[in-house]
C-alpha positions, 0 to 999 in steps of 0.5 A: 281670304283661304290661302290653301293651295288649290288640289287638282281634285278640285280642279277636277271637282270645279270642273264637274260643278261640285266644288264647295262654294267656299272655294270656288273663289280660290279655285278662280284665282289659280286659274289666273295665275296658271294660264296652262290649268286654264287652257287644260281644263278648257280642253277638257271641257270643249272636247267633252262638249264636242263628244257630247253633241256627236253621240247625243243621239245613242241611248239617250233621250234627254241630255246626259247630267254632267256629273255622269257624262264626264266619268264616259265623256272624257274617256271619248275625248281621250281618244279625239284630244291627242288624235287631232293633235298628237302626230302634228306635235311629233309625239309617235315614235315607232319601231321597225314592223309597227306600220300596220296600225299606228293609230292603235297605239296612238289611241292606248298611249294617248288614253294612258297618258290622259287618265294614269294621273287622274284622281277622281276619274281615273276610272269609269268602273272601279276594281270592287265591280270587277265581275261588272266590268268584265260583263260591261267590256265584254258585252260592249265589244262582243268578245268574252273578256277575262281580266288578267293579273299583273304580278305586283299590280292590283286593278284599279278598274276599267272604262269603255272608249271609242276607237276607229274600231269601235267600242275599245276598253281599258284597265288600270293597274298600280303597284304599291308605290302607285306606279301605273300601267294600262291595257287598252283592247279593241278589235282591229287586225294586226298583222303577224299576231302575237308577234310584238310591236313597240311604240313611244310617247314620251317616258311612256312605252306601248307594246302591242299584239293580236290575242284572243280576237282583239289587239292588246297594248300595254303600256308604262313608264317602264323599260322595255324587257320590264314592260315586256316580261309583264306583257308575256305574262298577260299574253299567256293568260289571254291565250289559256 
């Protein structure tokens, strides 16, 4: 019997149908023994399903292989996983000012917090296709796009998700310890601008503004004058 602890990798590599055979038994043992990866995993699955189904007629006469779908399907089902659930479990916390689109920063916090600790899907387009990914967000959300630097982060890339403004975006950055923030971006309003607002999502915080056409969120496990003095430098690139 392989006694090696399972990896979340392959978790991840069970769940695309990708696992060697060899661990597959092993694999089916931890699930067992961990109800909460099961019911994870479970998720992940059944929601990928429902975005599956939902967007079966855009682009694609015959179904999408697995292998594929789930770099995309799980980047939508981010956005339906904790927005059916998230206000109900009391997760959103805001300041004064940030009524006008709470559901903004429900999408970015809730996209942050399902993708900043994947491995293998972190991302949909790495940081290597960087001229790709800005052609791919700028033509998906119609707005000429530029991807801006964050003083001791490197890109990691960037991935389309669905908002109830249409087609949003978000990139991922780390630094060298492979701490993580996002930047999530979609086409709503937001009133007073450039003016920022701030939400919260366990240690995780999202600071929003209207730039360039579209509202930004940047969001980390930071505190606020941190996550705040990188957010301004973004801001100032977006508006040059």
């Amino acid at each position: 019997m392989d006694e090696r602890p399972v990896t979340e990798a392959e978790l991840q590599a069970w769940l695309d149908g990708e696992l060697h055979a060899d661990r597959c038994a092993a694999v089916r043992r931890h699930l067992a023994d961990h109800p909460e990866d099961a019911r994870r995993l479970e998720e992940y699955r059944r929601h990928a399903a429902l975005i599956s189904k939902a967007f079966a007629g855009i682009g694609h006469s015959q179904p999408v292989r697995r292998s594929i779908a789930w770099r995309g399907l799980l980047g939508a089902a981010a956005a339906v996983l904790l927005f059916l659930g998230g206000a109900a479990a009391g997760w959103f916390g805001r300041e004064a000012g940030f009524a006008e689109t709470p559901d903004v920063a429900h999408y970015a916090l809730s996209a942050h917090r399902l993708f900043v600790g994947e491995a293998r899907h972190a991302v949909e387009v790495t940081a290597n296709e960087s001229d790709h990914l800005t052609a791919w967000l700028s033509k998906r959300l119609d707005q000429p796009l530029r991807i801006p630097a964050i003083s001791g982060y490197q890109l990691v890339g960037g991935r389309l998700l669905p908002s109830d403004y249409g087609p949003a975006g978000q990139l991922m950055y780390e630094d060298a310890d492979r701490r993580r923030l996002t930047l999530y971006f979609c086409a709503a309003e937001l009133a007073n601008g450039t003016e920022f607002r701030t939400a919260r999502s366990g240690a995780a915080t999202a600071l929003l503004w209207r730039e360039a056409g579209l509202v930004w969120a940047m969001v980390g496990e930071l505190d606020r004058d941190r996550l705040l003095s990188l957010a301004h430098e973004v801001q100032s690139q977006l508006e040059s």
